[in-house]
KOLKOL-914665 format. One record per residue (C-alpha): residue number from 1; chain; x, y, z. Coordinates in nm, 3 decimals. Each point is the difference from the previous one (the first is absolute). Layout:
<pts>
{bavex NUM vodo A px X py Y pz Z}
...
</pts>
This chain:
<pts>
{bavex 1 vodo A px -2.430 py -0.781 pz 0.900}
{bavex 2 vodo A px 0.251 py 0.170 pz -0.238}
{bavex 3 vodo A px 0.184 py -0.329 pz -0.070}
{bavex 4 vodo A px -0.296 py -0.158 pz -0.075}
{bavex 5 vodo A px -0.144 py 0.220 pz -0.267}
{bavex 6 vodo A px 0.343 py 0.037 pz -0.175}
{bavex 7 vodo A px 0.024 py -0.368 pz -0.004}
{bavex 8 vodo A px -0.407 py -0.033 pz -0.203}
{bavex 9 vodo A px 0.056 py 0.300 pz -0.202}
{bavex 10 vodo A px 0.335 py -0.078 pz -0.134}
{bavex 11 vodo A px -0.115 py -0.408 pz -0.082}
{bavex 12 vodo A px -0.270 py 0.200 pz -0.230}
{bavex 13 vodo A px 0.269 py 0.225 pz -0.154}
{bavex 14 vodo A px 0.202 py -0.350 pz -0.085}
{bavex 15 vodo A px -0.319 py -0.101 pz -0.136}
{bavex 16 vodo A px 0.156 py 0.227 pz -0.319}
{bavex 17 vodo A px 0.244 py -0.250 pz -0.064}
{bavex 18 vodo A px -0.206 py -0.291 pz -0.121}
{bavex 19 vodo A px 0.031 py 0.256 pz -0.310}
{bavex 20 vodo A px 0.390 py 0.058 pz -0.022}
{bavex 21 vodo A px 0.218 py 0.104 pz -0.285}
{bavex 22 vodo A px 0.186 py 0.334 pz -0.137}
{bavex 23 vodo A px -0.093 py -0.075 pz -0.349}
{bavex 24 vodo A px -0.163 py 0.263 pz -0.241}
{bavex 25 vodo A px -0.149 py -0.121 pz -0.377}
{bavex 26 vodo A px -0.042 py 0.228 pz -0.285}
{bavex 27 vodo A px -0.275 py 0.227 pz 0.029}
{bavex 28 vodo A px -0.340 py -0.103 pz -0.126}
{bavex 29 vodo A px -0.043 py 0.081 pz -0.392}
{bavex 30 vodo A px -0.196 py -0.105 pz -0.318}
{bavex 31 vodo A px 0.129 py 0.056 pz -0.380}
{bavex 32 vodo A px -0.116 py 0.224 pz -0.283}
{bavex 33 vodo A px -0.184 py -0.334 pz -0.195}
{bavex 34 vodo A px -0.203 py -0.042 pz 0.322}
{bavex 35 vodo A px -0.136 py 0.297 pz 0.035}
{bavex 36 vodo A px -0.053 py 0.051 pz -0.343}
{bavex 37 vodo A px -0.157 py -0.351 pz -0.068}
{bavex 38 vodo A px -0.364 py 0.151 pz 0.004}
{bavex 39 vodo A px -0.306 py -0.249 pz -0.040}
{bavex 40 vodo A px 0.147 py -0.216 pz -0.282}
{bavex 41 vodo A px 0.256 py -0.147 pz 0.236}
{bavex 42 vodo A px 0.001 py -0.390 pz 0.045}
{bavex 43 vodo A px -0.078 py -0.135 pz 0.343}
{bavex 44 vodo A px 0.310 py -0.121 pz 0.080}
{bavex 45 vodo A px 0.125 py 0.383 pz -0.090}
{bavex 46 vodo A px -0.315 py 0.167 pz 0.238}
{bavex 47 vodo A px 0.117 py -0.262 pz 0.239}
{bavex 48 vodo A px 0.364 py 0.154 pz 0.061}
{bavex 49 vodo A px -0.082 py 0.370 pz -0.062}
{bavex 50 vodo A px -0.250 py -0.077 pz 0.359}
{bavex 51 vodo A px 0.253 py -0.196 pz 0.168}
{bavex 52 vodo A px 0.262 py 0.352 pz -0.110}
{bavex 53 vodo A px -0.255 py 0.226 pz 0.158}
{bavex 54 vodo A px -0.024 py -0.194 pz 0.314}
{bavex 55 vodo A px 0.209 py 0.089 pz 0.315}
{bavex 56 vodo A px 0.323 py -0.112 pz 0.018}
{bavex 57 vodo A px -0.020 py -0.158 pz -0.349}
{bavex 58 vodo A px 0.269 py -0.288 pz -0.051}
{bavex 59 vodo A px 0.067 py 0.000 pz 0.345}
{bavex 60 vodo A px -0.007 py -0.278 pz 0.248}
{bavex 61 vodo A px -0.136 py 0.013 pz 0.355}
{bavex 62 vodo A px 0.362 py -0.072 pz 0.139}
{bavex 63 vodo A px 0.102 py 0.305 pz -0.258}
{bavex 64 vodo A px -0.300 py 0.245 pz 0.107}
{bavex 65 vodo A px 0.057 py -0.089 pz 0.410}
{bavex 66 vodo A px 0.388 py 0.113 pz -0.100}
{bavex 67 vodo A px -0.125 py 0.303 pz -0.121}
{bavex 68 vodo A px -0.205 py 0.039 pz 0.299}
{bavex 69 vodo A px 0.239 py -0.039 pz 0.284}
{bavex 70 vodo A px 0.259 py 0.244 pz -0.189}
{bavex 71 vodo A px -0.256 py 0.203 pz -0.033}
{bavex 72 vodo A px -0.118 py 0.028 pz 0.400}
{bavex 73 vodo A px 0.320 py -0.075 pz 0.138}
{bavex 74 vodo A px 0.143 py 0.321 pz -0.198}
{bavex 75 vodo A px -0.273 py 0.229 pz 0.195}
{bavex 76 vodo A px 0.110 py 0.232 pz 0.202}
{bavex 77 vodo A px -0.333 py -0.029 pz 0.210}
{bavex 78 vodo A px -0.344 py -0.186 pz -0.033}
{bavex 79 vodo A px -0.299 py -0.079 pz 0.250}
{bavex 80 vodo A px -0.035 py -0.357 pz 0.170}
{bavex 81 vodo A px -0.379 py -0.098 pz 0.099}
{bavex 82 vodo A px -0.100 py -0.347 pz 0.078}
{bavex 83 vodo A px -0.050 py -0.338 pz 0.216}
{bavex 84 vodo A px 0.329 py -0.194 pz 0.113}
{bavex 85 vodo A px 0.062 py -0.287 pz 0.207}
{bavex 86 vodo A px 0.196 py 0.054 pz 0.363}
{bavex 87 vodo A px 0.170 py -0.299 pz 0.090}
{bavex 88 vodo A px 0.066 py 0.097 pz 0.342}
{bavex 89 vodo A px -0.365 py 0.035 pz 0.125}
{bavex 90 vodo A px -0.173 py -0.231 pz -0.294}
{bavex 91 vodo A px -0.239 py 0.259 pz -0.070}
{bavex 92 vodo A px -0.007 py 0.289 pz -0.274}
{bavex 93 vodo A px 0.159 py 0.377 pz -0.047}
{bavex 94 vodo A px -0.194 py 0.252 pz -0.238}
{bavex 95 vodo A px 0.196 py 0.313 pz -0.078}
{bavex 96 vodo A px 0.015 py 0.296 pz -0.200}
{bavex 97 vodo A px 0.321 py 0.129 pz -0.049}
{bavex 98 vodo A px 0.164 py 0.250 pz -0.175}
{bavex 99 vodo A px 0.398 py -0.018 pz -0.049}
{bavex 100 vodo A px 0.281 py 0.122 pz -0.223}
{bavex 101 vodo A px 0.380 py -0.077 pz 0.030}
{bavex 102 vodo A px 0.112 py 0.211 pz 0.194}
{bavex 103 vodo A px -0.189 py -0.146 pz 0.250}
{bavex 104 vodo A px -0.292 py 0.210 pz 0.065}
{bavex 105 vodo A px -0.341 py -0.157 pz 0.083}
{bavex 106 vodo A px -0.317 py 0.108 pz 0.119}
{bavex 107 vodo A px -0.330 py -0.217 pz 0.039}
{bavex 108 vodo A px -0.187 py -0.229 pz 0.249}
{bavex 109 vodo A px -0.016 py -0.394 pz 0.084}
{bavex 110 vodo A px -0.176 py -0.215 pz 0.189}
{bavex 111 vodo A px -0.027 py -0.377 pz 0.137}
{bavex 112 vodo A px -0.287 py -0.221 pz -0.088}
{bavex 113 vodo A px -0.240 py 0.273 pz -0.032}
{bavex 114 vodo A px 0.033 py 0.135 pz 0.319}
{bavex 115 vodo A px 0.088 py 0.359 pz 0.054}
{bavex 116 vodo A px 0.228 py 0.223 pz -0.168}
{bavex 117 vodo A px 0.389 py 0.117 pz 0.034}
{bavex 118 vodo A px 0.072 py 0.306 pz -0.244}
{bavex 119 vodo A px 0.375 py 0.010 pz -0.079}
{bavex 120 vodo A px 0.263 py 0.290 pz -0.160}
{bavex 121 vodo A px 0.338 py -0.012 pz 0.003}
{bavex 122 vodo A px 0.162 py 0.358 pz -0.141}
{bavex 123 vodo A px 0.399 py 0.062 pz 0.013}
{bavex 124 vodo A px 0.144 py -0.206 pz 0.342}
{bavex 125 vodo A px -0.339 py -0.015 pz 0.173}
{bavex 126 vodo A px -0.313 py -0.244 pz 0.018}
{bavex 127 vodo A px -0.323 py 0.135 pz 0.126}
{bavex 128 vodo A px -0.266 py -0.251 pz 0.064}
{bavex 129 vodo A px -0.334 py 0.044 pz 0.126}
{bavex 130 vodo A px -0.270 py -0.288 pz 0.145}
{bavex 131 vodo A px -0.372 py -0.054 pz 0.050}
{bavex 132 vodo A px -0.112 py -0.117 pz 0.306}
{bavex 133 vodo A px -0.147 py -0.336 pz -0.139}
{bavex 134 vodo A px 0.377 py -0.045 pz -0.176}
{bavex 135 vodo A px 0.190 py 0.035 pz 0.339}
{bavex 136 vodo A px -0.214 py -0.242 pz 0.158}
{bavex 137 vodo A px 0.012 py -0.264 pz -0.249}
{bavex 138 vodo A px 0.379 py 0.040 pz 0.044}
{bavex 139 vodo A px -0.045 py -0.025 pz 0.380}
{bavex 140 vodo A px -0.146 py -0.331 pz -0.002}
{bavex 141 vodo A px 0.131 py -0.269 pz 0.265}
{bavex 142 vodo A px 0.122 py 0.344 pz 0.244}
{bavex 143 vodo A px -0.198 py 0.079 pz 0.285}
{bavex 144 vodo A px -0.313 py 0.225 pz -0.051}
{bavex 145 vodo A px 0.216 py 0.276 pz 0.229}
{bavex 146 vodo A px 0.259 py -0.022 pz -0.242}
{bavex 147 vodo A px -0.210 py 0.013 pz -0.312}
{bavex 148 vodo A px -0.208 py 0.313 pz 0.136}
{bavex 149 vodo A px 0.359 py 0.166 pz 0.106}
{bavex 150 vodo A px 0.097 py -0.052 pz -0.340}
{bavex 151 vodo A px -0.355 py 0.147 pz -0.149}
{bavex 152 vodo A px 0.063 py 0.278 pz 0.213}
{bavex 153 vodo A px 0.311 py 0.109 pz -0.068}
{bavex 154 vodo A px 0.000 py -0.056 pz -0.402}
{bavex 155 vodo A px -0.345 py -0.030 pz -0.100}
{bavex 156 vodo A px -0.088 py 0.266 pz -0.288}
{bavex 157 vodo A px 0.333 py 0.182 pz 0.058}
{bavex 158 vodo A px 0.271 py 0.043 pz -0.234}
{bavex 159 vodo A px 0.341 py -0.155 pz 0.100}
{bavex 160 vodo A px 0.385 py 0.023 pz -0.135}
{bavex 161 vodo A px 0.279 py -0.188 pz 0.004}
{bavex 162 vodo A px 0.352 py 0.028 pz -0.110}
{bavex 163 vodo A px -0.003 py -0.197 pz -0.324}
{bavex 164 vodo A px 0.383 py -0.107 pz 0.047}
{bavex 165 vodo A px -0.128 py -0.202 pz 0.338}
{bavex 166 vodo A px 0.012 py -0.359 pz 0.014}
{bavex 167 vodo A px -0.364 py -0.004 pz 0.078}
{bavex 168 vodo A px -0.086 py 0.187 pz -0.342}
{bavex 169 vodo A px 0.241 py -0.184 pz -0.235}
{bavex 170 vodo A px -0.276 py -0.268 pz -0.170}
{bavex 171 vodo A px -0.252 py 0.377 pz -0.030}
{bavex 172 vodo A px 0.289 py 0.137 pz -0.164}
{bavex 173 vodo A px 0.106 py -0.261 pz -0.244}
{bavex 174 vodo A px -0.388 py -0.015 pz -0.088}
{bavex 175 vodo A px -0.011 py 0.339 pz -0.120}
{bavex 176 vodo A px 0.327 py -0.017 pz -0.205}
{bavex 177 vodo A px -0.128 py -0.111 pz -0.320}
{bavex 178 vodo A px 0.299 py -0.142 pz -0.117}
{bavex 179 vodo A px -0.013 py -0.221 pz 0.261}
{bavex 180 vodo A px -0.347 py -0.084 pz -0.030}
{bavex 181 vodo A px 0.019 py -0.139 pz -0.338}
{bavex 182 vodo A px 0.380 py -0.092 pz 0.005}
{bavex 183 vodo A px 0.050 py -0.327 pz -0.195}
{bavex 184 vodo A px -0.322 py 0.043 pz -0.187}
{bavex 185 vodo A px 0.212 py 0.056 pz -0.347}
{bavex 186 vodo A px 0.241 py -0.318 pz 0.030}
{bavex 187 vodo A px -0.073 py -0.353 pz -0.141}
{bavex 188 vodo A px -0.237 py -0.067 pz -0.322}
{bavex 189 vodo A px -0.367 py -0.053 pz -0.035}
{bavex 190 vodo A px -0.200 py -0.231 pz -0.114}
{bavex 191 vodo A px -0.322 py 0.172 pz -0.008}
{bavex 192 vodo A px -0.302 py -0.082 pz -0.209}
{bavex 193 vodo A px -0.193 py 0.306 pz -0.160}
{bavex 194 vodo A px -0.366 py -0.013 pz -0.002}
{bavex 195 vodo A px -0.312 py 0.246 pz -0.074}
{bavex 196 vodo A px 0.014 py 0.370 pz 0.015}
{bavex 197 vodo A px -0.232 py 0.147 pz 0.244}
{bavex 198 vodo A px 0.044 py 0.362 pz 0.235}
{bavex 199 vodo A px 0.132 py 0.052 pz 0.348}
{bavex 200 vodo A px -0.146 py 0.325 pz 0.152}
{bavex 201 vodo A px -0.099 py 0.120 pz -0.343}
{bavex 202 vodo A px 0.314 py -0.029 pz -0.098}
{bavex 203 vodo A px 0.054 py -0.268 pz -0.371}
{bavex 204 vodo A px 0.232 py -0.317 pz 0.133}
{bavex 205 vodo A px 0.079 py -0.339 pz -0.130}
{bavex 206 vodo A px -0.012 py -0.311 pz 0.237}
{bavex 207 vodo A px 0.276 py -0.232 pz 0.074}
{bavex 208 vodo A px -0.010 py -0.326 pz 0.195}
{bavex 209 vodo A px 0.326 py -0.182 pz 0.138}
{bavex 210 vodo A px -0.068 py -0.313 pz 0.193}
{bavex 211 vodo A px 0.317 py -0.180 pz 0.232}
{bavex 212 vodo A px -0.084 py -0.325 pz 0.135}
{bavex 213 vodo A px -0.356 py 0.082 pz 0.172}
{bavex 214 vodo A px 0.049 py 0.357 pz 0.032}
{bavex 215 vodo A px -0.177 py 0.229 pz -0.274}
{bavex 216 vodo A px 0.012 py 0.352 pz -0.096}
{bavex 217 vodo A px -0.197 py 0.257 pz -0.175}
{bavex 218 vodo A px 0.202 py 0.323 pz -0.133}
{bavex 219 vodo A px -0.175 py 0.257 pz -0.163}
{bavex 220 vodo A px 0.238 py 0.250 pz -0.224}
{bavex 221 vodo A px -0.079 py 0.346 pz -0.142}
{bavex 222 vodo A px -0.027 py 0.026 pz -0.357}
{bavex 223 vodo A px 0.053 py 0.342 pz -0.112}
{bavex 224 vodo A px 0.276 py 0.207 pz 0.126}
{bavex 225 vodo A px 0.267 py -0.201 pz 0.183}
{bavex 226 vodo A px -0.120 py -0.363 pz 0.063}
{bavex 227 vodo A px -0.023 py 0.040 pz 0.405}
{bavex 228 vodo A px -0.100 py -0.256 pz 0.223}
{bavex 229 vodo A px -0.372 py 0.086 pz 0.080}
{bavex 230 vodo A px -0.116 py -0.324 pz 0.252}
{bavex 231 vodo A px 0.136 py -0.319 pz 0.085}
{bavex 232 vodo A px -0.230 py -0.253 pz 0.151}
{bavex 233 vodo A px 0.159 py -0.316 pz 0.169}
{bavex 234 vodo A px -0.189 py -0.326 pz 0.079}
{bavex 235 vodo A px 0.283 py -0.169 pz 0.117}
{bavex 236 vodo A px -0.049 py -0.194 pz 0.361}
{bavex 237 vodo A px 0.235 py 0.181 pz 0.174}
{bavex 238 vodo A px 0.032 py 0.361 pz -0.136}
{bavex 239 vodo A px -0.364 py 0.062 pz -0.078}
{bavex 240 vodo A px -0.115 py 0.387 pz -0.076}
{bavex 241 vodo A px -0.050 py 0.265 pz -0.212}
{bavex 242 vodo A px 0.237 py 0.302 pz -0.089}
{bavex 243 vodo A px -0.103 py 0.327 pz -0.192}
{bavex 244 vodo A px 0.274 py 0.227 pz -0.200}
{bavex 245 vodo A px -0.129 py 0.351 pz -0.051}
{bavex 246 vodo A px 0.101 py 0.338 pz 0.052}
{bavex 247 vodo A px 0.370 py -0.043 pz -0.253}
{bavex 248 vodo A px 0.213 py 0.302 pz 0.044}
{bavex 249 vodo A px -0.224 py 0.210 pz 0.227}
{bavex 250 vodo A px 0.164 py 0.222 pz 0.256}
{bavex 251 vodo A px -0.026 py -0.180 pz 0.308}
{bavex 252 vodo A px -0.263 py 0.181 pz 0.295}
{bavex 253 vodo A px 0.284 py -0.084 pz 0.295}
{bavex 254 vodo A px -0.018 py 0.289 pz 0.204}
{bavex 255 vodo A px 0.036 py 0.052 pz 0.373}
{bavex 256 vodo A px -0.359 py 0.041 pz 0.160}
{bavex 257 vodo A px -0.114 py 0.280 pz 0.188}
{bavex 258 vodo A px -0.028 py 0.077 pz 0.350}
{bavex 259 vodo A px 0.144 py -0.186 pz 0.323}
{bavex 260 vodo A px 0.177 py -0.305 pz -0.105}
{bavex 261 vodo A px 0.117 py -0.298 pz 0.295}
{bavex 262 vodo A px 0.388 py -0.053 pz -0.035}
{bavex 263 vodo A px -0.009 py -0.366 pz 0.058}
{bavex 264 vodo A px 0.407 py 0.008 pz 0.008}
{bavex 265 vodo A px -0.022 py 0.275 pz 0.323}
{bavex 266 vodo A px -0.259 py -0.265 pz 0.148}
{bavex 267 vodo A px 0.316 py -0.252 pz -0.014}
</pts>
């Protein structure tokens, strides 16, 4: 189960890098005449004084997706909510995670809709914690014995487990944000910049990079740094949705109360 949702949630993190580059432009300005034109100005000059005021003015797509993946690659933490593709089972993860680098995380998953597995990971340690309707959709093709053993025992109860085991290696790449978005600043971009719209109430400027048959939608923040807000993908094989939220916010990873399994004693 733990290989399997590293596997879908880092093929949406490498989503990022249809957007590469470690480029930044000069900084969004207009000049004294501009400004100053008032109502006598020709067209052509009322022209460029709106295209100055616009986001990102002179800037390219490829230029303003640069900006972007500097921008949210140089967080030290963010939020990760969305759809994504898991290769292994053919059907779809949606998460809600919160992570930093130095590998904290705290949030909850599940697989096609059915049940829920809240996750932290704090210091050397991964707690995890499963619905009933979760463990059973993990449980399909054992026998019903085994599946109700399983409900039994975890079911509603938090577990931990040493996050330095082989077993817990994908969860704790996952939750290393480095990791997560490693590769996302190398390469160049292409990207086409569109209409300016709002993600969450928060101002953004769409993007649109297409490869072959696959397309994607990025959505930027324009005012204070240019983070990644959304990316969409309609490609065939990686479709989904991810969310970027939360930038520099402490991280809520900490150990939950009360009696807590120890999966690693359990062997």
């Amino acid at each position: 189960m733990r290989r399997t949702t590293l596997a879908a949630l880092c093929i949406a993190a490498a989503t990022a890098t249809v957007l590469t580059g470690c480029r930044s432009g000069s900084s969004d300005s207009s000049d004294g005449a501009s400004r100053t034109a008032g109502t006598n100005a020709s067209p052509a000059a009322k022209e460029k004084e709106k295209k100055e005021k616009e986001p990102f003015a002179g800037l390219t797509g490829g230029q303003i997706a640069d900006r972007a993946l500097t921008a949210t690659t140089g967080a030290s933490s963010l939020r990760l909510r969305g759809d994504v593709p898991d290769d292994e089972s053919g059907g779809t993860i949606t998460l809600d995670v919160a992570l930093d680098k130095k590998g904290e995380c705290a949030g909850s998953l599940s697989m096609n809709g059915q049940g829920r597995a809240d996750l932290i990971k704090t210091g050397d340690t991964i707690y995890m914690k499963y619905d009933e309707a979760f463990l059973r959709a993990q449980s399909k093709g054992e026998s019903k014995d085994t599946a109700d053993a399983v409900v039994t025992m975890l079911a509603g109860k938090w577990t931990k487990t040493s996050a330095t085991g082989k077993d817990a290696m994908d969860i704790s790449g996952f939750c290393d944000l480095d990791t997560v978005l490693g590769g996302a600043d190398e390469g160049s971009s292409a990207a086409t910049r569109g209409r300016t719209t709002t993600v969450d109430g928060t101002p953004a400027i769409v993007l649109t990079e297409q490869d072959g048959k696959d397309r994607y939608t990025v959505y930027v923040a324009t005012q204070g740094e240019p983070y990644l807000l959304r990316i969409d993908s309609a490609s065939a094989g990686d479709p989904g949705t991810l969310a970027f939220s939360d930038y520099e916010k402490p991280v809520p990873a900490q150990k939950p109360s009360g009696k807590i399994l120890d999966l690693d004693e359990l062997g």
